[in-house]
Backbone atoms as SQL, in Angstrom:
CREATE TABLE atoms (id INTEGER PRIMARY KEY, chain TEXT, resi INTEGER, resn TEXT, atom TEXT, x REAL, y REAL, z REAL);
INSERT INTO atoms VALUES
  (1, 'A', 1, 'UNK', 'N', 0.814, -1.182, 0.000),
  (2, 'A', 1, 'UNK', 'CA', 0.000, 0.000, 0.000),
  (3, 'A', 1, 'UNK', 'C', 0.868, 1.260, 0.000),
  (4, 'A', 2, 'UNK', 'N', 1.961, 1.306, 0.872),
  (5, 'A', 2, 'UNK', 'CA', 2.990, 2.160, 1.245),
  (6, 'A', 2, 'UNK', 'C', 3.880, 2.505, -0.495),
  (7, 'A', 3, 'UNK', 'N', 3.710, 1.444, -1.426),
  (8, 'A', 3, 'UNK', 'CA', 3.749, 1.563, -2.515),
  (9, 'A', 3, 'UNK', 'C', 3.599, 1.998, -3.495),
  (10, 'A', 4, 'UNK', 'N', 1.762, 1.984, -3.485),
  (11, 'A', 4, 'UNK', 'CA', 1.178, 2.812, -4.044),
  (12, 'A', 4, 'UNK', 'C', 0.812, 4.373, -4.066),
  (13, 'A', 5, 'UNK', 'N', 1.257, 4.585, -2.304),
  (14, 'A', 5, 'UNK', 'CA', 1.359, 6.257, -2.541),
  (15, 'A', 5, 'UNK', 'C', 2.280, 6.638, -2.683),
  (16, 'A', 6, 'UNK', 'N', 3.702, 5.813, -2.646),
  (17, 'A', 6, 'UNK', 'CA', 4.883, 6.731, -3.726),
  (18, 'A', 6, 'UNK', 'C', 4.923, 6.190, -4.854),
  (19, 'A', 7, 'UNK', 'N', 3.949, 6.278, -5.133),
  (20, 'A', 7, 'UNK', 'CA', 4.296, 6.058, -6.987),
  (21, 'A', 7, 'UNK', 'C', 2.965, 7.042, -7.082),
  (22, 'A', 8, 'UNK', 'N', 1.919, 7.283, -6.489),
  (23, 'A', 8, 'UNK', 'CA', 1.177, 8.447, -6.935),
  (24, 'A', 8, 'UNK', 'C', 1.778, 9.882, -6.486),
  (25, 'A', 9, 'UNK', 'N', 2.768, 9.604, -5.455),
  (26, 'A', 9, 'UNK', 'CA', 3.446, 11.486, -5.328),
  (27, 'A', 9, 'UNK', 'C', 4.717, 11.171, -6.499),
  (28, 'A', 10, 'UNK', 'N', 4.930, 9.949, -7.188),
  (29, 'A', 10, 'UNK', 'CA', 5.540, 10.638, -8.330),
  (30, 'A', 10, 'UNK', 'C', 4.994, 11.187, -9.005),
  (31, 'A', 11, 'UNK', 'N', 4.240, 10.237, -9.838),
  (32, 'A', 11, 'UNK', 'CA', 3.106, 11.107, -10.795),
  (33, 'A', 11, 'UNK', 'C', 2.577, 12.277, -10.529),
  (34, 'A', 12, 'UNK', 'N', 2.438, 12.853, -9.450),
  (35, 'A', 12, 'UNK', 'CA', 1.710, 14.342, -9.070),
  (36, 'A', 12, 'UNK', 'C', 3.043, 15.255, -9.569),
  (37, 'A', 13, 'UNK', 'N', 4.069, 15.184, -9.000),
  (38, 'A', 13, 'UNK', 'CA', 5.269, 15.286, -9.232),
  (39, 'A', 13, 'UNK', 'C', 5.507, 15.589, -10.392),
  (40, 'A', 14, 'UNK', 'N', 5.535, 14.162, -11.677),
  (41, 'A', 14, 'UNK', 'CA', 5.927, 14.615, -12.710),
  (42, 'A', 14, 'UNK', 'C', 4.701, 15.376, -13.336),
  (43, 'A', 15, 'UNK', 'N', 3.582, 15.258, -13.282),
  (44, 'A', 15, 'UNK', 'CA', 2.740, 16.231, -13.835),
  (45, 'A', 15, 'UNK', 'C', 2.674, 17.960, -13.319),
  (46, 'A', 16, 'UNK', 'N', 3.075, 18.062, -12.294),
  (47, 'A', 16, 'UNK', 'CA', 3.469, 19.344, -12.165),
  (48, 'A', 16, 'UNK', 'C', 4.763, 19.943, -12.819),
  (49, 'A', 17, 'UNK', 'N', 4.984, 19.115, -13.202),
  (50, 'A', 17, 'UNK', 'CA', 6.535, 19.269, -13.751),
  (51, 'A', 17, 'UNK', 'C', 6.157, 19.807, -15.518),
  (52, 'A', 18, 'UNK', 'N', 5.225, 18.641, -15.865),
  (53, 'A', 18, 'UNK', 'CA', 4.686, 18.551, -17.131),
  (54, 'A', 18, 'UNK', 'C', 4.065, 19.667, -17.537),
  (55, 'A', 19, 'UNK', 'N', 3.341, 20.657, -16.525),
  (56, 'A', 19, 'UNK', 'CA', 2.497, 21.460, -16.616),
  (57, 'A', 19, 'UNK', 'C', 2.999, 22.759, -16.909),
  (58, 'A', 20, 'UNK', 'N', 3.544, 22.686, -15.924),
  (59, 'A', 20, 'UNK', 'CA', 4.974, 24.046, -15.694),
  (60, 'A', 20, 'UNK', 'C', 5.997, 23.772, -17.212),
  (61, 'A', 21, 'UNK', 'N', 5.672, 22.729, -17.444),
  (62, 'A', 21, 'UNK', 'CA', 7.486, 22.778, -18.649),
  (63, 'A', 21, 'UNK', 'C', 6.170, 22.915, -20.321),
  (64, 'A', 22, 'UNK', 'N', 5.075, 22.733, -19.888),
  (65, 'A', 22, 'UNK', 'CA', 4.270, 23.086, -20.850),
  (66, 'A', 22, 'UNK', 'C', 3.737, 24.429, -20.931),
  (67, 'A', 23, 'UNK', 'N', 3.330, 25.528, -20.041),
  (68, 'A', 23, 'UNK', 'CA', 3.601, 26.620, -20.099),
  (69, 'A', 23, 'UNK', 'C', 4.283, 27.554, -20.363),
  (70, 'A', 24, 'UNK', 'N', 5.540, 26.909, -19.958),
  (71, 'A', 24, 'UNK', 'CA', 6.727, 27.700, -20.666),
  (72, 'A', 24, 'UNK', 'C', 7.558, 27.560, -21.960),
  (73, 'A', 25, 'UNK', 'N', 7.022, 26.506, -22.462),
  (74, 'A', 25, 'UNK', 'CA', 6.971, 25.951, -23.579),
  (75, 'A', 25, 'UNK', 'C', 8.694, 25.264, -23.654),
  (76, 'A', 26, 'UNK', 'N', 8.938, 24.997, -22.710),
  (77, 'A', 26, 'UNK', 'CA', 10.422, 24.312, -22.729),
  (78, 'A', 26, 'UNK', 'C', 11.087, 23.420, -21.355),
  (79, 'A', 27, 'UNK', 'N', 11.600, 22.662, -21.822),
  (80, 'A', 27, 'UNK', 'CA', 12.135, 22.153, -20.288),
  (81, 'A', 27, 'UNK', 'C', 12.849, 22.544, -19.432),
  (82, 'A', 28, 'UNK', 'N', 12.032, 22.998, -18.215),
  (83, 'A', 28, 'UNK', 'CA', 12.728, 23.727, -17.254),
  (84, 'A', 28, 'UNK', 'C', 12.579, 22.985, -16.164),
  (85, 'A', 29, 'UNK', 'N', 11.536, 22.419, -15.883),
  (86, 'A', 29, 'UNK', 'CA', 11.389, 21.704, -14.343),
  (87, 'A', 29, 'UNK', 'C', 11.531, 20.206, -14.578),
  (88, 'A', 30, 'UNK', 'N', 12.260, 19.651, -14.147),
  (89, 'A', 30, 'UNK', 'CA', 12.157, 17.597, -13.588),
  (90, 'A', 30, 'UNK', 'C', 11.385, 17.391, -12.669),
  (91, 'A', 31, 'UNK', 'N', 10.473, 16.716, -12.601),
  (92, 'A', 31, 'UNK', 'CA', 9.836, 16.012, -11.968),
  (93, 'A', 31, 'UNK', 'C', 10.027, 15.147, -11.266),
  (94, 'A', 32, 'UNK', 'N', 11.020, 14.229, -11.977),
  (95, 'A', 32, 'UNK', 'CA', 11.786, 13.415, -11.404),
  (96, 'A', 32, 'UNK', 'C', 12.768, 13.994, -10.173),
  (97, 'A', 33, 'UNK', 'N', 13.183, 15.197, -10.790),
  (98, 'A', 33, 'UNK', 'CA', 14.044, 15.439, -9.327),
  (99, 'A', 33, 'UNK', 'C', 13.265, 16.071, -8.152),
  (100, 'A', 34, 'UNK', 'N', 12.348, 16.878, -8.644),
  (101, 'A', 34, 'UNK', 'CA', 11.443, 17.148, -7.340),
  (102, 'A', 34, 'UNK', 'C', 11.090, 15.820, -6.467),
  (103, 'A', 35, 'UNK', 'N', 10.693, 14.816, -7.105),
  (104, 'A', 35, 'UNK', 'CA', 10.248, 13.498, -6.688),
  (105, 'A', 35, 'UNK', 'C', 11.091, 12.969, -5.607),
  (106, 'A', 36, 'UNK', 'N', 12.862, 12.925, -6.204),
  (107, 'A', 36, 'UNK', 'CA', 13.699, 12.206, -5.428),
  (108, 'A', 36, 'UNK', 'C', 14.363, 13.418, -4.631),
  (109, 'A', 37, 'UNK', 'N', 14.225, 14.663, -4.567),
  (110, 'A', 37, 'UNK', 'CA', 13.940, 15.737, -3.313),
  (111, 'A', 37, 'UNK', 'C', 13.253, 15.104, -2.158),
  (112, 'A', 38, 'UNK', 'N', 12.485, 15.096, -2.520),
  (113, 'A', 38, 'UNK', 'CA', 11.125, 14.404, -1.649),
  (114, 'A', 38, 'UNK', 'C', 11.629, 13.146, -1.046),
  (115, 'A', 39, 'UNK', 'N', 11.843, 12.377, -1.422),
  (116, 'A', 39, 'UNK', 'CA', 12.369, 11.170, -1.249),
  (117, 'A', 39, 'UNK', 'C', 13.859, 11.025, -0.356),
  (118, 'A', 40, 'UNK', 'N', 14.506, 11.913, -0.764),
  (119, 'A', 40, 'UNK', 'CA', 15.718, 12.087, 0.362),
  (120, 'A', 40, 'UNK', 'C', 15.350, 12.564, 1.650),
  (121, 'A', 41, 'UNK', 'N', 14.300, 13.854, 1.216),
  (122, 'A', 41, 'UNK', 'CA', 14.095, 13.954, 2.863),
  (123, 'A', 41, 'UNK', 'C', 13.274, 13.158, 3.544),
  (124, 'A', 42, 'UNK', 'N', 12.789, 12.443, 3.099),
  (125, 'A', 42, 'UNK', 'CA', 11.369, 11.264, 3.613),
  (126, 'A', 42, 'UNK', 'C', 12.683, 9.821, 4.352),
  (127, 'A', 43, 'UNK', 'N', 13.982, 10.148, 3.631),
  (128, 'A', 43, 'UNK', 'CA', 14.764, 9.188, 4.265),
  (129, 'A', 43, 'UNK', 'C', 15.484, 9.008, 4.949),
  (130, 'A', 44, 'UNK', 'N', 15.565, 10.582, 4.771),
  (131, 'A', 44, 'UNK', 'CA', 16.389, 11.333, 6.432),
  (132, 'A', 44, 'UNK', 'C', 15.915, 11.460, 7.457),
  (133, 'A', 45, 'UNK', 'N', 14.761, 12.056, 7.241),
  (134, 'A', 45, 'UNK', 'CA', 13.392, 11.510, 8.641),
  (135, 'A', 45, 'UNK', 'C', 13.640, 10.653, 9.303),
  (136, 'A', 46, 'UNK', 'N', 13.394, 9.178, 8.467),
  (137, 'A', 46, 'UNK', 'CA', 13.634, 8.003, 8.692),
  (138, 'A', 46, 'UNK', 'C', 14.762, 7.814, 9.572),
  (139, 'A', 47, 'UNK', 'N', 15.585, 7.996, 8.929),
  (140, 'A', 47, 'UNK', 'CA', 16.660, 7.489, 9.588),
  (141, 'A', 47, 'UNK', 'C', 16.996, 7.985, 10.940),
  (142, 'A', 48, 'UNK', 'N', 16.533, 9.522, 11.169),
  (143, 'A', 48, 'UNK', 'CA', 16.580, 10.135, 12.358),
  (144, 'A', 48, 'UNK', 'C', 15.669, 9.569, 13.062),
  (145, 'A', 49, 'UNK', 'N', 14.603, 9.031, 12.564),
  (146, 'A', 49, 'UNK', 'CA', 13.743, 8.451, 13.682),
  (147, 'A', 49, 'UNK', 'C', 14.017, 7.277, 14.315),
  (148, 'A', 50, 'UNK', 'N', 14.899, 6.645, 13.093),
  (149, 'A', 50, 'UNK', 'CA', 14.953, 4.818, 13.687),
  (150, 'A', 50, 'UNK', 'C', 16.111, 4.934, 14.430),
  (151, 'A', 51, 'UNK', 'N', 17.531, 6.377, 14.741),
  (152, 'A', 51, 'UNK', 'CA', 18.508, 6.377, 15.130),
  (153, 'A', 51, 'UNK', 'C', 17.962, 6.899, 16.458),
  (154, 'A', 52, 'UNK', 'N', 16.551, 7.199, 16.729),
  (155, 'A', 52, 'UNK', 'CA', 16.463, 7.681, 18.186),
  (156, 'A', 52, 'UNK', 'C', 15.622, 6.653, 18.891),
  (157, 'A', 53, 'UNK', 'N', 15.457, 5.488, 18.070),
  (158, 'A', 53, 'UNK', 'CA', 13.795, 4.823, 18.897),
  (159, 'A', 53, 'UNK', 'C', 14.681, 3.648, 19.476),
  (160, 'A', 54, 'UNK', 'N', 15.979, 3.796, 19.932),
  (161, 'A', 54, 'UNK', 'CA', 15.949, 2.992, 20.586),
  (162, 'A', 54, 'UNK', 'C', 15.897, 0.983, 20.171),
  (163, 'A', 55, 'UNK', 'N', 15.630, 0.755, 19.357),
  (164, 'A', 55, 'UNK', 'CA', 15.731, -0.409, 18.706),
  (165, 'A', 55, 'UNK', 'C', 16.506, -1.991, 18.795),
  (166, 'A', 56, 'UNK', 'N', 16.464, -2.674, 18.927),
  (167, 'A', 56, 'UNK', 'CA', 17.803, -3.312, 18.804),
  (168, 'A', 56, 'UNK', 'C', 17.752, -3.428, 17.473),
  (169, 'A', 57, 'UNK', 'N', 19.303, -3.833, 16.984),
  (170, 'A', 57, 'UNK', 'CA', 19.580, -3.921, 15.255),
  (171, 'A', 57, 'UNK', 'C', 18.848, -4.320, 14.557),
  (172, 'A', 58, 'UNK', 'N', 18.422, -6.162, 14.523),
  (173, 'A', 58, 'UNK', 'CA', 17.507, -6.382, 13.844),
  (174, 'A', 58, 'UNK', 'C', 16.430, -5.938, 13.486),
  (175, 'A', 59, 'UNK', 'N', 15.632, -5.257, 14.612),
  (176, 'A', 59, 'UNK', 'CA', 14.653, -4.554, 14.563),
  (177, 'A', 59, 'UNK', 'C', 13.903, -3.517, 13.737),
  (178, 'A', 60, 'UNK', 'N', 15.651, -2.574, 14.435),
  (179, 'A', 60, 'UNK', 'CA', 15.972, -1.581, 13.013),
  (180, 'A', 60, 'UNK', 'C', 16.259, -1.787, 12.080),
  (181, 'A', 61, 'UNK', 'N', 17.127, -2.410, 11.714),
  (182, 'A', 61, 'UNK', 'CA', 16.984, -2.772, 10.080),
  (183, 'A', 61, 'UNK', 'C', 15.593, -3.061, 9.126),
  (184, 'A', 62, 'UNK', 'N', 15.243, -3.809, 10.258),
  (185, 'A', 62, 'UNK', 'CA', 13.688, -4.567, 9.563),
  (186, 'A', 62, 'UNK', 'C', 12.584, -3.043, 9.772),
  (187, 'A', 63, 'UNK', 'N', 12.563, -2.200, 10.655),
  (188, 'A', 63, 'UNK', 'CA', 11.441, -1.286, 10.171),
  (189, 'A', 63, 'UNK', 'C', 11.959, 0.048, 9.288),
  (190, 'A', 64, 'UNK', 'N', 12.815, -0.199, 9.640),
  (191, 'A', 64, 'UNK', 'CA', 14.069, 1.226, 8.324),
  (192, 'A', 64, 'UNK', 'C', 13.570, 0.373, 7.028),
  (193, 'A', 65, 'UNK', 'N', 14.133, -0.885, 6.609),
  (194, 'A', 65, 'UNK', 'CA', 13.389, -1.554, 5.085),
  (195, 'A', 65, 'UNK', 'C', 12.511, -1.098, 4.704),
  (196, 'A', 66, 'UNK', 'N', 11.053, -1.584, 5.526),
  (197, 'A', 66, 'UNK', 'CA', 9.534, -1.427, 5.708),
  (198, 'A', 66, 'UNK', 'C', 9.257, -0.337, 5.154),
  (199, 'A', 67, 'UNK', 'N', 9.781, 0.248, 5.718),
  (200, 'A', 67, 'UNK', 'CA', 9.305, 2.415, 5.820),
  (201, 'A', 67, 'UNK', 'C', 10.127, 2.867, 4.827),
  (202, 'A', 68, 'UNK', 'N', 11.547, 2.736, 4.284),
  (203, 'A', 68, 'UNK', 'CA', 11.946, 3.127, 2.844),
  (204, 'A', 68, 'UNK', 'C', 12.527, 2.624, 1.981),
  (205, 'A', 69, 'UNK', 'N', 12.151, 1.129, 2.165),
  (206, 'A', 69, 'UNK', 'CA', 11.724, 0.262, 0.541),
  (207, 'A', 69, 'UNK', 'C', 10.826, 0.923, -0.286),
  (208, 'A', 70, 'UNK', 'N', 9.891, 1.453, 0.044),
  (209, 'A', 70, 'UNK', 'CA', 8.828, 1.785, -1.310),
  (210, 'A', 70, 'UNK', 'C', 9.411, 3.010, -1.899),
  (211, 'A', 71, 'UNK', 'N', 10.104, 3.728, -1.101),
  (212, 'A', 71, 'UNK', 'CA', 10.540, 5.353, -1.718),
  (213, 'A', 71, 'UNK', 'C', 11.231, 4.856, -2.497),
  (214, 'A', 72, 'UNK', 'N', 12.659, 3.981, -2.394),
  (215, 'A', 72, 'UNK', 'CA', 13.694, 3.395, -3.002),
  (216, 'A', 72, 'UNK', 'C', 13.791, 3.091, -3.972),
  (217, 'A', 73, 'UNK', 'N', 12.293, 2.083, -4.231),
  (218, 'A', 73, 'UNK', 'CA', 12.045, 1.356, -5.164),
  (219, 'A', 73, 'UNK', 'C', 11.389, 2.530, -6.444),
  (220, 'A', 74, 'UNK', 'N', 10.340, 2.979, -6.060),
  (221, 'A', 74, 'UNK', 'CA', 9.864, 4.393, -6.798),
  (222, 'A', 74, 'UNK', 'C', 11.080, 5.157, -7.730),
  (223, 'A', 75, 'UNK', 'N', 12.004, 5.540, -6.245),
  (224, 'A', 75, 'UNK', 'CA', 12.897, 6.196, -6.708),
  (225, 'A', 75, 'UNK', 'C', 14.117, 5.917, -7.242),
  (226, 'A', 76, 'UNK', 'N', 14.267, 4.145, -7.423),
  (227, 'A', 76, 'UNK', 'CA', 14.871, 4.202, -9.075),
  (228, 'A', 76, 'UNK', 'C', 14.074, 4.168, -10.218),
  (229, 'A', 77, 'UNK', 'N', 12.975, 4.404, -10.464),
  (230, 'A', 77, 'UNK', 'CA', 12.490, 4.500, -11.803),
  (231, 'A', 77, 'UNK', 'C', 12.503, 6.026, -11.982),
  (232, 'A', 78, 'UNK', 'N', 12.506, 7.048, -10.997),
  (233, 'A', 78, 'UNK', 'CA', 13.027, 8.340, -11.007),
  (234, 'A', 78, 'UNK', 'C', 14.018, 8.523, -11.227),
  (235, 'A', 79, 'UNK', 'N', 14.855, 8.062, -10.630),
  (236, 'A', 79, 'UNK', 'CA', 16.303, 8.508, -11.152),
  (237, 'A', 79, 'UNK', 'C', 16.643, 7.991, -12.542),
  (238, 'A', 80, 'UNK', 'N', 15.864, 7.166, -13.304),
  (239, 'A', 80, 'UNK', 'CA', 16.055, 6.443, -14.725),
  (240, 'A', 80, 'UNK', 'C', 15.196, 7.894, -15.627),
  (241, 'A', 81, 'UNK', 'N', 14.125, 8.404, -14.965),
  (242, 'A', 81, 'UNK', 'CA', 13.355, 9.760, -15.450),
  (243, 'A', 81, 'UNK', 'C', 14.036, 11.005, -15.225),
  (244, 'A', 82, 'UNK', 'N', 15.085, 10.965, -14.065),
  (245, 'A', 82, 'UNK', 'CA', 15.768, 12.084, -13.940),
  (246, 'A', 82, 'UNK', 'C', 16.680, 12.201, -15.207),
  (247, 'A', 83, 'UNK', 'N', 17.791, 11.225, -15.628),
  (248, 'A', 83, 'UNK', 'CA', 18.537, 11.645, -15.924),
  (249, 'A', 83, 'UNK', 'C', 17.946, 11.685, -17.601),
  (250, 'A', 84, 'UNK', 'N', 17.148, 10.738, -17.905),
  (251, 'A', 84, 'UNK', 'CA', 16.046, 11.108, -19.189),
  (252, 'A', 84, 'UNK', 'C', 15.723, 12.446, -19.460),
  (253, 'A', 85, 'UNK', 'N', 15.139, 13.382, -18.412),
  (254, 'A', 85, 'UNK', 'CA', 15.346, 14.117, -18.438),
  (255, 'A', 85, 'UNK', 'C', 16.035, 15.496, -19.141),
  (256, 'A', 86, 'UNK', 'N', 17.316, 14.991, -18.225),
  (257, 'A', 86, 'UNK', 'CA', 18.586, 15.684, -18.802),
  (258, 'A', 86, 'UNK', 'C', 19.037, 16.003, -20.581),
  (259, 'A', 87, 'UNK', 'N', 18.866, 14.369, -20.438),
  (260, 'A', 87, 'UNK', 'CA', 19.296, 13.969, -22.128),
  (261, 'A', 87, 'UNK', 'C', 18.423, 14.751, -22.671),
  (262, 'A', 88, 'UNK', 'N', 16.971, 14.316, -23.013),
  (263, 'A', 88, 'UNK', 'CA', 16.409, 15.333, -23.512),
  (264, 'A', 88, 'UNK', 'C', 16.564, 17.180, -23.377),
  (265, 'A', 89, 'UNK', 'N', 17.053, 17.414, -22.255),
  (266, 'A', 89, 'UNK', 'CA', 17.136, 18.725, -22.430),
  (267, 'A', 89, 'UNK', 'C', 17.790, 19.270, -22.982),
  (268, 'A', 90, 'UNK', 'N', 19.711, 18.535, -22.659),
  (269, 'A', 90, 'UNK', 'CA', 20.280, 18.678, -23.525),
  (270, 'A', 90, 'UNK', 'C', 20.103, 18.821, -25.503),
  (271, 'A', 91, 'UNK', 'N', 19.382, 17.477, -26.046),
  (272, 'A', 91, 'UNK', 'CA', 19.199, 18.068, -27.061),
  (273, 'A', 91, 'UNK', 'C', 18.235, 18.608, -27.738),
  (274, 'A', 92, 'UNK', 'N', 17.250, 19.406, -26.645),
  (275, 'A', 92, 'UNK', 'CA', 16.386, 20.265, -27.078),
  (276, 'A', 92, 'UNK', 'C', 17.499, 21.755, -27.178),
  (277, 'A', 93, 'UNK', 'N', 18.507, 22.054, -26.082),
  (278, 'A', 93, 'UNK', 'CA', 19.469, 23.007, -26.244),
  (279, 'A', 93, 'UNK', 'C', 20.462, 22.694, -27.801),
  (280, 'A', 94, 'UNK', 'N', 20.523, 21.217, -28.087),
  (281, 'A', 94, 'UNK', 'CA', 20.906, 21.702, -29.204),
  (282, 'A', 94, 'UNK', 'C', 20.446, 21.381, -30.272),
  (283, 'A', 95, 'UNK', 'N', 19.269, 21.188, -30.567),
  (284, 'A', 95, 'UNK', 'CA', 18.132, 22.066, -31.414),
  (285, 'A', 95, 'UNK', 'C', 18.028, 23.086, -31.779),
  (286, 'A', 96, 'UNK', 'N', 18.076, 23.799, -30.575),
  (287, 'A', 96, 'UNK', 'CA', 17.640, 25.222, -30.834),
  (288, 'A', 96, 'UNK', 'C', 18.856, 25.868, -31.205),
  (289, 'A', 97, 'UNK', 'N', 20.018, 25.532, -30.644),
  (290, 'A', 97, 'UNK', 'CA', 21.539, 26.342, -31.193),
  (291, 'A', 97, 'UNK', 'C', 21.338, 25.733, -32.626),
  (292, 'A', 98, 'UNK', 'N', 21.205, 24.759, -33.409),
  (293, 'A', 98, 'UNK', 'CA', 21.195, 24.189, -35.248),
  (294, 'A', 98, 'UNK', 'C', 19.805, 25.163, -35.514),
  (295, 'A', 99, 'UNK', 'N', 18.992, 25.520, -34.903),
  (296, 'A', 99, 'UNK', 'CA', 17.927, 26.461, -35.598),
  (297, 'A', 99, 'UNK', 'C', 18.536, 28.029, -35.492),
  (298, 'A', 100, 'UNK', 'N', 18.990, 28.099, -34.544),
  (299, 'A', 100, 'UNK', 'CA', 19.656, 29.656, -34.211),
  (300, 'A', 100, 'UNK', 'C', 20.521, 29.618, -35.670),
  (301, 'A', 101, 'UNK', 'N', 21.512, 28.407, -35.771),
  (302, 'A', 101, 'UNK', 'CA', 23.052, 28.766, -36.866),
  (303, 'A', 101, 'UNK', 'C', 22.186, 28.573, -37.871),
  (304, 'A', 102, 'UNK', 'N', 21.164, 28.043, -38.711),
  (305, 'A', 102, 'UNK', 'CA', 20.344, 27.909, -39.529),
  (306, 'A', 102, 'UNK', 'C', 19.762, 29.366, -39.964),
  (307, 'A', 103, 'UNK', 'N', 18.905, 29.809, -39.285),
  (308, 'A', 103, 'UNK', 'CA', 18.408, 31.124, -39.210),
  (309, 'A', 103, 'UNK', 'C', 19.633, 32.290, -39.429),
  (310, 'A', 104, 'UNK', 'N', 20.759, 32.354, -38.993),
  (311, 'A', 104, 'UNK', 'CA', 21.673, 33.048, -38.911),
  (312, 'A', 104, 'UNK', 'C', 22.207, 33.206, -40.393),
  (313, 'A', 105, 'UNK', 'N', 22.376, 31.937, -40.745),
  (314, 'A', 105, 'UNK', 'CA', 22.898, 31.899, -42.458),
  (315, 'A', 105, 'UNK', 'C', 22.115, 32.387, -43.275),
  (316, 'A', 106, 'UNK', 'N', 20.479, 31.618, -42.877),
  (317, 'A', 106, 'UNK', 'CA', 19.518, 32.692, -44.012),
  (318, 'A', 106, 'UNK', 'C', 19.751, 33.695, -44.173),
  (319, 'A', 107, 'UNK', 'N', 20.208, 34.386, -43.040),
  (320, 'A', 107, 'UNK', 'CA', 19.850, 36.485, -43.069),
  (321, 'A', 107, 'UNK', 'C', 21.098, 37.063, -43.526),
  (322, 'A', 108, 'UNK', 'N', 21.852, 35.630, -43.904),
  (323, 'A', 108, 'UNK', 'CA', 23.595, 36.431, -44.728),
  (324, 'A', 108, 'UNK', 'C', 23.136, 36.612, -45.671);
C-alpha cells in the first residue's frame, strides 16, 4: 500500500513538472528530481527516527526496510526519469543552437 502512494506522489510530481514545462513551452522543471527531493528527505526523517527509537539492530533494520523500501524502489524508476530528463534537455538546447546557426545563415 505504502507503494502505491509513492508512486502516486511521483506522478503528481511529474505532472506538475509537465504542466509548468508546458507553459513555458520548454524544459525547465524535472519532476523526477522534485520526486527524489522528496524522497531524500522522507529518508532522512527516517533514519533520524529509527537512530532515536531505541531499537535493537535487527529490529531496526527490519522497520528502516519497511518504511523506505517503497521510496527506493519508486525512486529508481526516477532517477532512470531524472537523468532522461537531462538527455532530452540537452538536445532540445541543441536544437535550438542548429535552428539559431540555420536562421543566422539565411539572413547572410
Amino acid at each position: 500500500m505504502e507503494l502505491v502512494g509513492f508512486i502516486i506522489v511521483f506522478l503528481v510530481c511529474m505532472g506538475i513538472a509537465k504542466a509548468i514545462n508546458a507553459m513555458r513551452g520548454r524544459l525547465t522543471v524535472n519532476g523526477a528530481g522534485i520526486y527524489l527531493a522528496l524522497a531524500a528527505l522522507f529518508v532522512a526523517w527516517n533514519v533520524s527516527l529509527a537512530w532515536g527509537s531505541g531499537l535493537p539492530p535487527y529490529e531496526l533494520g527490519y522497520a528502516f526496510g519497511r518504511n523506505v523500501g517503497p521510496a527506493l524502489i519508486v525512486g529508481a524508476v526516477a532517477a532512470y526519469y531524472f537523468f532522461n530528463f537531462r538527455t532530452e534537455k540537452a538536445h532540445q538546447r541543441h536544437v535550438q543552437q542548429l535552428r539559431e546557426k540555420r536562421a543566422a545563415e539565411q539572413q547572410v
